[in-house]
Structure formats: structure tokens, C-alpha cells
C-alpha positions as CSV (number, residue, x, y, z in Angstrom):
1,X,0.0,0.0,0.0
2,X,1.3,3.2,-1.1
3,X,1.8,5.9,1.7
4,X,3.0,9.3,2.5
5,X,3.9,11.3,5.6
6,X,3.1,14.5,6.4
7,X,5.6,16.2,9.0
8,X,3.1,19.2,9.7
9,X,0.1,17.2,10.6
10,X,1.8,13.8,11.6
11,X,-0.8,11.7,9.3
12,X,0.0,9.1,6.8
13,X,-1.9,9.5,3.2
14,X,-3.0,6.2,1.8
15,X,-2.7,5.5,-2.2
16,X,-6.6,6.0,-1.7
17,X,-6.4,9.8,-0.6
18,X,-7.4,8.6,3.2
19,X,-5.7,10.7,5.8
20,X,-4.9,8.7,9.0
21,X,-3.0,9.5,12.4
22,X,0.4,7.2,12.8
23,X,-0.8,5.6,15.6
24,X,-4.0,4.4,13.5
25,X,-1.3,3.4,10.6
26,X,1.2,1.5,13.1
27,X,-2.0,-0.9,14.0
28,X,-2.1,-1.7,10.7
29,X,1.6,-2.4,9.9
30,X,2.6,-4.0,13.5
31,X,0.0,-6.9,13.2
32,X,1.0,-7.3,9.8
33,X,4.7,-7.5,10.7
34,X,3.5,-10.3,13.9
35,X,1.5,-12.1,11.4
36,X,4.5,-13.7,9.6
37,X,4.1,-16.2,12.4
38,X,0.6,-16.1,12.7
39,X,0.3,-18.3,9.4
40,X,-2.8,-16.1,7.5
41,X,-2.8,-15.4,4.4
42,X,-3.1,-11.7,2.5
43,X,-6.3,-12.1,0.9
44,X,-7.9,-12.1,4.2
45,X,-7.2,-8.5,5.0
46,X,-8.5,-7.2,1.9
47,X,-5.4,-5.4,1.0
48,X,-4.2,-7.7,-1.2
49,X,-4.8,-6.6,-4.9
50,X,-8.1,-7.8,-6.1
51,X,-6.2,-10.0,-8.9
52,X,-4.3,-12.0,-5.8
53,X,-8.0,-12.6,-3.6
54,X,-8.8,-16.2,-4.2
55,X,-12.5,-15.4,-5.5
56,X,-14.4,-18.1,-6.9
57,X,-14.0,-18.2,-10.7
58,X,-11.2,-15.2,-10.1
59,X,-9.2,-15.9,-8.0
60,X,-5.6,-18.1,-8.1
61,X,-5.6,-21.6,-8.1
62,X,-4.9,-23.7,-4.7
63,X,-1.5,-24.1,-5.7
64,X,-0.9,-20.5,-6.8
65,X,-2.8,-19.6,-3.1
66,X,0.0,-21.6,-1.0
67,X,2.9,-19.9,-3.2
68,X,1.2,-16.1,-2.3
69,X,0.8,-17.4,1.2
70,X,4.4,-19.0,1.1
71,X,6.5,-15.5,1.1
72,X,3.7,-13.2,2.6
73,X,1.1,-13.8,5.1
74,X,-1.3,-10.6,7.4
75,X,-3.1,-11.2,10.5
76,X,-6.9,-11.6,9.4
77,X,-7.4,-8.9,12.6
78,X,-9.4,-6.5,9.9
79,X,-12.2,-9.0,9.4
80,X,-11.9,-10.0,13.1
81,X,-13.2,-6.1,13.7
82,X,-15.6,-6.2,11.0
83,X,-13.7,-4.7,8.1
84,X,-12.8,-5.4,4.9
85,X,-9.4,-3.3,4.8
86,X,-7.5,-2.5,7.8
87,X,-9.1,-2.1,11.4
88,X,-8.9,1.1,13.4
89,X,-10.1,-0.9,16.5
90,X,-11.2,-4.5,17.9
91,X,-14.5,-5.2,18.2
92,X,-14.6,-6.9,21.7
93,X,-19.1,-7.5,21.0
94,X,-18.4,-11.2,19.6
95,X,-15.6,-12.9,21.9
96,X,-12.4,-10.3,21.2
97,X,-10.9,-8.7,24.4
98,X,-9.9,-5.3,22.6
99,X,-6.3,-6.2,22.9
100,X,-3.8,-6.9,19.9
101,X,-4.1,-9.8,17.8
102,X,-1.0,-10.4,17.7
103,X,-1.1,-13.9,19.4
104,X,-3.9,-16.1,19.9
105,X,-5.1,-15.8,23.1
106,X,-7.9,-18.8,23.3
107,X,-6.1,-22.3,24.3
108,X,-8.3,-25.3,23.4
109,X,-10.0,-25.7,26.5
110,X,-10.0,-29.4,26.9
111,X,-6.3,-32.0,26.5
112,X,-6.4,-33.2,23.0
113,X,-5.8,-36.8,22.4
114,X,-2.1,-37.7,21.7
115,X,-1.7,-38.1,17.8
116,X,-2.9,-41.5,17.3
117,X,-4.9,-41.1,14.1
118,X,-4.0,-41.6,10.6
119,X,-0.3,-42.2,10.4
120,X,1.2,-41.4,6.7
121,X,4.3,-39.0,5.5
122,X,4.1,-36.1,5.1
123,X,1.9,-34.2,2.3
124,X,4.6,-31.5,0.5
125,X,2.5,-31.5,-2.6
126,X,-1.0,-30.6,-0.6
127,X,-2.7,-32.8,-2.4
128,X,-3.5,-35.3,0.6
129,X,-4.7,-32.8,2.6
130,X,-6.5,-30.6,0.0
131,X,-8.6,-33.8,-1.2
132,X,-9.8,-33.9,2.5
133,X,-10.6,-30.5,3.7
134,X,-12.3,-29.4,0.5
135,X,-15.9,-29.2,2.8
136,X,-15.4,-28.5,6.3
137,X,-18.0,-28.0,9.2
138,X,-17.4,-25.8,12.1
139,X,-19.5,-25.8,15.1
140,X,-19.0,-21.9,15.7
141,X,-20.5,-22.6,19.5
142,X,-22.2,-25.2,21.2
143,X,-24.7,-22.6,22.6
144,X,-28.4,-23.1,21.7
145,X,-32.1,-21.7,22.4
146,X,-33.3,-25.3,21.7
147,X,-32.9,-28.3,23.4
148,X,-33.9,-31.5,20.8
149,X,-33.6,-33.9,22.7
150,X,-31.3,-36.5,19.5
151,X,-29.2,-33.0,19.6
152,X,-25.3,-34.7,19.1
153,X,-23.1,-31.5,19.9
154,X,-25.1,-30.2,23.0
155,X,-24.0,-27.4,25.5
156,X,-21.6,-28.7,27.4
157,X,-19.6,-24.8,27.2
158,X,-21.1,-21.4,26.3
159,X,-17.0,-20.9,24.4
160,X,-16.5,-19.5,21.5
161,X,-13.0,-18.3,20.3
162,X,-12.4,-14.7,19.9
163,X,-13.2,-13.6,16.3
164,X,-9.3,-12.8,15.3
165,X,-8.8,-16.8,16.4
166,X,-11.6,-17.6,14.2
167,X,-10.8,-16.0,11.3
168,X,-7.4,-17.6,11.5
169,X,-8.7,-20.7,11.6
170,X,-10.4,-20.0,8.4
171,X,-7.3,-18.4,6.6
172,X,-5.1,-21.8,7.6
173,X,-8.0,-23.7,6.5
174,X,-8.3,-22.0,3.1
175,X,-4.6,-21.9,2.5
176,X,-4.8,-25.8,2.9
177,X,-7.4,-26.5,0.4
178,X,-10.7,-25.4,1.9
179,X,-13.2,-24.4,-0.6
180,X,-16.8,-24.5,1.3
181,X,-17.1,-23.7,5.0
182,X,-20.7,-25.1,6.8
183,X,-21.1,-22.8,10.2
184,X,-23.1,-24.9,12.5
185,X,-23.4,-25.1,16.2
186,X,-25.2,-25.6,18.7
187,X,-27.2,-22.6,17.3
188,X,-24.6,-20.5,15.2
189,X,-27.1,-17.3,15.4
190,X,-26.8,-16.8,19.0
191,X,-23.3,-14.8,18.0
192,X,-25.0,-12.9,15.2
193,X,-22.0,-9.9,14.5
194,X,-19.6,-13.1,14.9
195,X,-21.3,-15.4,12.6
196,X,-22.0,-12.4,9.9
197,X,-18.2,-11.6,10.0
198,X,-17.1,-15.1,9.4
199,X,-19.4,-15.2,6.6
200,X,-18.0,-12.6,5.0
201,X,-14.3,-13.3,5.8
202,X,-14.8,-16.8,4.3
203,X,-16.6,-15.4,1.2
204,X,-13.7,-13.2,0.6
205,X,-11.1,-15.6,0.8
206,X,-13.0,-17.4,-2.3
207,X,-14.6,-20.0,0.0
208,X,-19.1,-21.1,-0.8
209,X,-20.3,-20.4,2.8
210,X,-23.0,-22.5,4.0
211,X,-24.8,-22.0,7.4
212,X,-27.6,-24.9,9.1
213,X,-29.5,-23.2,11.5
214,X,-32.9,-24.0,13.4
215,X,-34.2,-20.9,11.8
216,X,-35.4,-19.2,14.9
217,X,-33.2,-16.5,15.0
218,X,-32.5,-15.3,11.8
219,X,-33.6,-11.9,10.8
220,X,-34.4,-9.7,7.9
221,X,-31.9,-7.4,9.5
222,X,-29.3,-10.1,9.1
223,X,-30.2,-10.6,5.7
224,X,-29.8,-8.1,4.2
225,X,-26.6,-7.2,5.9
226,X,-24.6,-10.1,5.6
227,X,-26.9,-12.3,3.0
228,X,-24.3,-10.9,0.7
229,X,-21.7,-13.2,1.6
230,X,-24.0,-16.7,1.8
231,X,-24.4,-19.8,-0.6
232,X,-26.3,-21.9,1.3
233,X,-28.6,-21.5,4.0
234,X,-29.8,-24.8,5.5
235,X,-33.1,-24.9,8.6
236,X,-33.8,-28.0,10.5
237,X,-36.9,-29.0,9.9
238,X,-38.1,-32.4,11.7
239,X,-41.5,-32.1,11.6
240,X,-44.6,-30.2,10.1
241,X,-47.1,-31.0,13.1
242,X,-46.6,-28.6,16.1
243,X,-47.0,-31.8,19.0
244,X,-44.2,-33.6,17.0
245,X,-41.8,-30.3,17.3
246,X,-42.8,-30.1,21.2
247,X,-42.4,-33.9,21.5
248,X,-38.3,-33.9,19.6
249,X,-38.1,-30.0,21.2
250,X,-37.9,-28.3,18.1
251,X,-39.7,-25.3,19.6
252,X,-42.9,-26.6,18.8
253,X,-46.3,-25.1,20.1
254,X,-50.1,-24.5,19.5
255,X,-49.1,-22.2,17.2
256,X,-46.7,-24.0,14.9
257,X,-43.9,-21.2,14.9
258,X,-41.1,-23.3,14.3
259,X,-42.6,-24.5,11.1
260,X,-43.6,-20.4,10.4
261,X,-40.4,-19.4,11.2
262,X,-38.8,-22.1,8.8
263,X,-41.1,-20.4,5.9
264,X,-39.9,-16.7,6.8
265,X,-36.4,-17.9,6.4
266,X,-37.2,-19.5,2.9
267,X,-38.9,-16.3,1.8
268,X,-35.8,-14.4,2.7
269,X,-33.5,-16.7,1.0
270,X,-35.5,-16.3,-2.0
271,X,-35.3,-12.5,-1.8
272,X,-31.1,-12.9,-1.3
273,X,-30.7,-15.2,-3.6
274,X,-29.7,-17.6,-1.4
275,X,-29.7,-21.6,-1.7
276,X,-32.4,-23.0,0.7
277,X,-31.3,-26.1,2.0
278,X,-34.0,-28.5,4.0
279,X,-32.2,-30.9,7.1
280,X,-34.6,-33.8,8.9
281,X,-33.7,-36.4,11.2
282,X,-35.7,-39.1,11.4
283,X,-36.3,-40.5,14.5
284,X,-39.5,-42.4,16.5
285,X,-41.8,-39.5,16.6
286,X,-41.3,-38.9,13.0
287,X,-40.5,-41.5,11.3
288,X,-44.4,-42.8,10.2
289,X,-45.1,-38.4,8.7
290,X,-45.6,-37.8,5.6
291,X,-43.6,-34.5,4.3
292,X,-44.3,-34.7,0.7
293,X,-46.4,-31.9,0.0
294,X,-44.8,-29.4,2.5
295,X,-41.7,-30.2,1.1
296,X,-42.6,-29.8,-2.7
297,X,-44.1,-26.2,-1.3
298,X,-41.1,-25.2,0.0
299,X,-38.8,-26.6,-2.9
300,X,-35.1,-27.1,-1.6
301,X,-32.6,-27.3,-3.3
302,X,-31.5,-29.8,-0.8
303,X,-33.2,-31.9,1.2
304,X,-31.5,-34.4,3.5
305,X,-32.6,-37.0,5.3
306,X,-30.9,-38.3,8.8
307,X,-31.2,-41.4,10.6
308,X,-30.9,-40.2,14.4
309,X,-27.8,-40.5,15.6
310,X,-25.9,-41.4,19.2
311,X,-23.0,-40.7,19.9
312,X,-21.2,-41.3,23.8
313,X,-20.3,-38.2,25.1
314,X,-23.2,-36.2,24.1
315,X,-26.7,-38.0,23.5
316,X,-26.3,-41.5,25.1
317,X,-27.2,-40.8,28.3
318,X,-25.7,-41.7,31.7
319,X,-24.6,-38.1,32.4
320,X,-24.3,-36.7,28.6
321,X,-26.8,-33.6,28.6
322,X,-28.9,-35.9,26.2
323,X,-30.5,-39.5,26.0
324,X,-31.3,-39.9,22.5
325,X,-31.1,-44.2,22.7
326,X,-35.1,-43.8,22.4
327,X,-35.2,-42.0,19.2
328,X,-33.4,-44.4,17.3
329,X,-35.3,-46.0,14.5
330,X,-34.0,-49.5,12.8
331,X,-32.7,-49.3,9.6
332,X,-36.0,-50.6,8.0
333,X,-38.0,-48.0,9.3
334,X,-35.6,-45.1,8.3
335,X,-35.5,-46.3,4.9
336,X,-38.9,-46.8,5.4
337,X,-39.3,-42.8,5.5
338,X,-36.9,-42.4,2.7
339,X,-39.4,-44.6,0.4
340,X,-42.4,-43.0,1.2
341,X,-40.6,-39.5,-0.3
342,X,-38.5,-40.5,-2.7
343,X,-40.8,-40.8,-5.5
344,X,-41.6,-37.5,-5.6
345,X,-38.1,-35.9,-5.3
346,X,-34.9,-36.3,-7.5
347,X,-31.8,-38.0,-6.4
348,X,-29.8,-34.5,-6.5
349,X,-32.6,-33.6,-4.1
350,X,-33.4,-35.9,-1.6
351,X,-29.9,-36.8,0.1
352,X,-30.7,-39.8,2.5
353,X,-27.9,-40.6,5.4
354,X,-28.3,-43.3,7.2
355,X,-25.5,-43.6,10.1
356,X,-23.5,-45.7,8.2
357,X,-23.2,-43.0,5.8
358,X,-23.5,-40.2,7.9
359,X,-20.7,-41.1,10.9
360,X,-17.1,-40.7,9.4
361,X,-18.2,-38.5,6.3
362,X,-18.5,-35.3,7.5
363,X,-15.1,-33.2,8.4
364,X,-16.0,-31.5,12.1
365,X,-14.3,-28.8,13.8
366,X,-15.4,-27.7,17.6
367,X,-15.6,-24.4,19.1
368,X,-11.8,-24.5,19.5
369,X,-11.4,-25.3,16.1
370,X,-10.4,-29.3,16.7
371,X,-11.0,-31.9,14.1
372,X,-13.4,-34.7,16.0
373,X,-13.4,-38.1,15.5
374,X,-16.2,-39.6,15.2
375,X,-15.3,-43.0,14.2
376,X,-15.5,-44.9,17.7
377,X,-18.8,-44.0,17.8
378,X,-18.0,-40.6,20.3
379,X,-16.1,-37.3,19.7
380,X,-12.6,-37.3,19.8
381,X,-11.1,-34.2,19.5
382,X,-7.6,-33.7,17.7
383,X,-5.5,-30.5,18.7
384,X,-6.5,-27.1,17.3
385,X,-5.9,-26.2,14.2
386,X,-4.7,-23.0,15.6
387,X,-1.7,-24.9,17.8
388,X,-0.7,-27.3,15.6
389,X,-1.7,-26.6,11.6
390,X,-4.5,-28.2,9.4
391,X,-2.6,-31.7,8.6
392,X,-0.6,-32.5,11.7
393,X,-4.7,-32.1,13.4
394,X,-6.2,-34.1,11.0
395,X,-4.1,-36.8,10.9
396,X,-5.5,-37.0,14.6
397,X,-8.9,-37.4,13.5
398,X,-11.0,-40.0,12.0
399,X,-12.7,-38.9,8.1
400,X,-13.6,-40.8,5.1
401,X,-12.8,-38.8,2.3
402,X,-14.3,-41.5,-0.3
403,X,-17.8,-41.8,1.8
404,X,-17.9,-38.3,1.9
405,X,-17.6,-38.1,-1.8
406,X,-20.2,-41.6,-2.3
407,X,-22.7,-39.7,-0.3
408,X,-22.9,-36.5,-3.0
409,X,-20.7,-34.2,-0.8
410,X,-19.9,-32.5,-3.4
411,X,-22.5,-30.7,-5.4
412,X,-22.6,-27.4,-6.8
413,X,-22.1,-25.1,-4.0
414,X,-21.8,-21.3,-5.3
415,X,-24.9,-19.5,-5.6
416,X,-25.8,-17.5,-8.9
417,X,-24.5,-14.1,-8.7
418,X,-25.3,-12.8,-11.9
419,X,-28.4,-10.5,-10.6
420,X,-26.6,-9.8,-7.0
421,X,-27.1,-6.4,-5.7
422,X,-23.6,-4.2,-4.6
423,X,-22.6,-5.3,-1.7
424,X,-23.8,-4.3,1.5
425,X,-21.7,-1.0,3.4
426,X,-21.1,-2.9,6.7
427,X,-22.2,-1.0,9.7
428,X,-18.8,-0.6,12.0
């Protein structure tokens, strides 16, 4: 960035006419100067020339993105304040302190396992580790204003990493091979400001962002001023019959509001030009409902289909905050469900996953950014990604790169943005 001094004034004059104070200007450079060993790469600031940001369709290929992020690499502390350039101040509303970024300040919380995943040499080309963290979900909190009672990554902690930490997370993830990022939770709209500024960090990094959400707490505000940055925005819907939702505790009622809320967000995503996206799990108080002609209504683009799942540690009872053991369903009667709608819907559609399917395929990362291992049938956690790097933490963890392909993991995951609006001014 081109600058000038002015002696008389003491202000530096940026390339784009901008007068600033030199303290102002030294919080830009001094992160930037710490951030050679905080591993994030330039894009993320927003400084970068728009020919170097990874954009979709734009941007440099993977390879050409590890080469930038090679010989130059910025603290993401700009989008960690809720900027797209440089930040004047940190925003301490969605888990920063106000202090530099210049280290991460959130430890993981809990003692990782010792590295006894998947053993293999190392990955110089990238292609290992790019094949496996091309879709990644990150449970941005385990907080929640539900309580469903088959719910597998419940409350144990109201945590959530400062938003620098966050962001960091997502800038190692991108460099590594990253292209979609799924924020989930717990609920992730109980951090609204947080969840909005990881959208858009993501988004300009040249990652599809995807959030699943209950749908209760989304609002038009939200929409319209972080919709911008969104692919895909997935609600759990379980049920269309108000005693059902009370029964799983989907917020169900006399009034049906879950399922009202559900349609508000659809209406919205249509407005934004969003991808709506349709989750279910099927499970003993659901498993004989017919969805058919709600679902053909509301026309997903996705609809998937879950066989309830338990896993020790956070469902199965005998001290987890859950007991989901009677919710399952038997494999007939969850395919059972997937006949009765399957007619009606395309393959590209309707996504059935049973828990054979579902168990090792997805790619998780907690609220301290660990990869968990699902594969013993709880939820290991490797060490954060933040600590140790992308591929020393997944070669902790347990994931099935060819299920996750088998079971249509990949798809088209950009939106259209031929008829987008400019880009929302983001309120500081």
C-alpha cells in the first residue's frame, strides 16, 4: 500500500487519498509484521490486490494460493473487527478482548488426544490434505435456544474463540485446500455480529459459505446485511405438526412457529438469492409423517434425510446432557421414510444418510477449532488447528474422504450471482 507522511500534521496519506493518524497506521503495519508467524494469508485483509483474492472463478488456483501465502502472510485482525481493509479498533461484541491480535489468546479448553490417528508422511505437494478439507463443518458454538432432545453436539460450554482466532482458523483452513465452509453449532445465530463476520471473511477468501440453522433466529436485518456473503442456508426441519416439534423439542407449540419461522427464512432466502437447504432427522416421533407436499411447497434445493444419531459423550445418556437411545429408529423404518418421499423428489434432491453413511463423512471442527473423530462412535477431539496446523490435526482425526464423496458431498455449491445487488456497506 502506497503511503505518504506529512511532518506538519503527523498523518499518513494512503494511495486511496485517506488521511490517517500514525498511531492508526502502526495498528495496521505492526499486526501485519506479527503475522508472519501467525500463518494467514493476504487475501484475508482485503489489502491484497483484487487479482491475488482467491475469489471463486477469479481468484488463483490452490497451488498459486499456497505460493502467495508462502513468502507473505497478514493477521486476518481486519475482518476479526468487521472490516474489509485494515481495522482502526477491535471489536470486543463477539468474543475479542480489545487487545492486539498479535497472538492467539484462546487455548483449546480441553487435553487433546495424543496423535494417534491416521499415520502417513508427510503431504509436501498438498494434495493429501487438499482432497480432505475441500468441505469443512465448524461448530462456531455449542450454545443453543433449543434443546432436541437427538441433539449430538449439545452445551456442554457457552466458548466461542475470539473472532481474530476464528478467522485464523479460516485463513489456515483456506490456504490448505478449503473451498466450502458449513457454520453450525449448537445454534450459530446466537453470535450474530460473529457469525456475519465469518461469513463474510470466508466469502472473501474465495470460499461457498453454508450455514444450518434452526431458523429461529435469523432476521431480515441479518439478511440483508450479511446475506451478501452466503451460498447456502440450510433450517432443521423435523417435523410439520406442532406436538411432533414439542415432542423432539424443536420449539414446537399451539401455534406451529417453528414451522412459520422455517417459511420466513425460505422467503428471505429467495429474496437474497440464497440456496435453501431442508435438514430432517428421522427419528421415533417422525418416522411414520408424511412430508411430501410441504416439502414440494417449499422446494429445496437440498433436502437431507438423517437417521438419528448417538453418539457417547453427548446423546447416550448416563450423564451426557442428552439421551437420545429412544429416538433411534431400525434401519428398516428409516428407509422406510426415505421410500415413502423418494418418488416424488430427485436424487440430486433428496440426500438420504443413514449412520452408516453419515458417521465418518463429515469433516467436524469444535468451538476450539479441533477436528473430532467420530469414528469410535463418540467425539474425539484432535488439537486445534490454531496450535498445531491443518494436517498435523487431521491426521488425529477420524474422516472418510471416499464416503464423503459416495454420499454427494460434493454438489454445486456457489450460488448465482449474476443478478446480485452491490454489496452491503457494513455497519462498524
Amino acid at each position: 500500500m502506497a503511503t505518504t507522511f506529512d511532518q506538519r500534521t503527523r498523518t499518513t496519506t494512503t494511495h486511496g487519498g485517506i488521511r490517517i493518524p500514525v498511531r492508526t497506521a502502526l495498528r495496521w503495519i505492526l499486526p501485519a509484521l506479527a503475522c508472519v508467524l501467525s500463518r494467514a494469508p493476504v487475501e484475508a485483509l482485503g489489502l491484497a490486490p483484487r487479482s491475488f483474492r482467491a475469489r471463486r472463478g477469479s481468484g488463483p488456483s490452490l497451488p498459486e494460493l499456497r505460493r502467495g501465502e508462502a513468502h507473505v502472510r497478514l493477521h486476518a485482525h481486519a475482518h476479526a473487527s468487521g472490516n474489509g481493509t485494515a481495522a482502526v479498533a477491535p471489536d470486543t461484541r463477539d468474543g475479542g478482548t480489545g487487545a492486539g491480535p498479535v497472538e492467539s489468546r484462546a487455548k483449546p479448553r480441553a487435553k487433546p488426544r495424543a496423535g494417534t490417528g491416521v499415520k502417513a508422511a508427510p503431504d509436501p505437494s498438498g494434495e493429501w490434505l487438499a482432497d480432505r478439507v475441500r468441505s469443512v463443518n465448524y461448530f462456531v458454538s455449542r450454545k443453543c435456544n433449543y434443546s432436541c432432545k437427538f441433539c449430538f453436539h449439545t452445551q456442554k460450554t457457552t466458548h466461542t474463540l475470539p473472532a481474530e482466532d476464528a478467522v485464523r482458523g479460516l485463513c489456515l483452513l483456506r490456504a490448505a485446500g478449503t473451498e466450502k465452509i458449513n457454520f453450525a453449532g449448537g445454534e450459530p445465530f446466537v453470535r450474530p455480529h460473529l457469525l456475519g463476520r465469518l461469513c463474510k471473511a470466508a466469502h472473501e477468501m474465495g470460499m461457498a459459505v453454508s450455514i444450518i440453522s434452526n431458523g429461529s433466529l435469523v432476521t431480515e436485518e441479518w439478511m440483508r446485511q450479511y446475506g451478501y456473503y452466503v451460498d447456502i442456508l440450510g433450517v432443521s426441519v423435523d417435523s410439520f405438526d406442532p406436538e411432533t416439534n414439542a415432542l423432539i423439542g424443536r420449539g414446537g407449540d399451539a401455534h406451529n412457529r417453528h414451522v412459520d419461522r422455517m417459511r420466513r427464512v425460505r422467503r428471505w432466502c429467495e429474496e437474497h438469492n440464497i440456496k435453501f437447504k431442508i435438514n430432517t432427522v428421522v427419528c421415533k416421533h417422525n418416522v411414520r409423517e408424511d412430508m411430501t407436499q410441504q416439502m414440494l411447497e417449499l422446494d429445496p434445493v437440498r433436502w437431507k434425510v438423517f437417521q438419528v444419531l448417538v453418539l457417547e459423550g453427548e446423546n447416550a445418556g448416563a450423564g451426557d446432557l442428552r439421551d437420545a437411545r429412544e429416538l433411534r429408529v431400525t434401519d428398516d423404518e428409516y428407509q422406510a421414510f426415505v421410500d415413502r418421499h423418494r418418488p416424488s423428489f430427485s436424487s440430486d434432491v433428496l440426500i438420504p444418510e443413514s449412520n452408516a453413511v453419515m458417521q465418518n463423512s463429515y469433516l467436524l471442527l469444535d468451538e476450539d477449532l479441533r477436528f473430532l473423530d467420530c469414528s469410535a462412535g463418540g467425539k474425539v477431539p484432535s488439537a486445534s488447528i490454531l496450535e498445531v496446523g491443518v494436517e498435523t490435526a487431521l491426521r488425529q482425526a477420524g474422516f472418510d474422504a471416499d464416503m464423503f464423496r459416495q454420499r454427494g458431498g460434493v454438489f454445486e455449491w456457489t450460488r448465482d450471482r449474476s443478478g446480485d445487488a452491490p454489496r452491503p456497506e457494513l455497519r462498524p
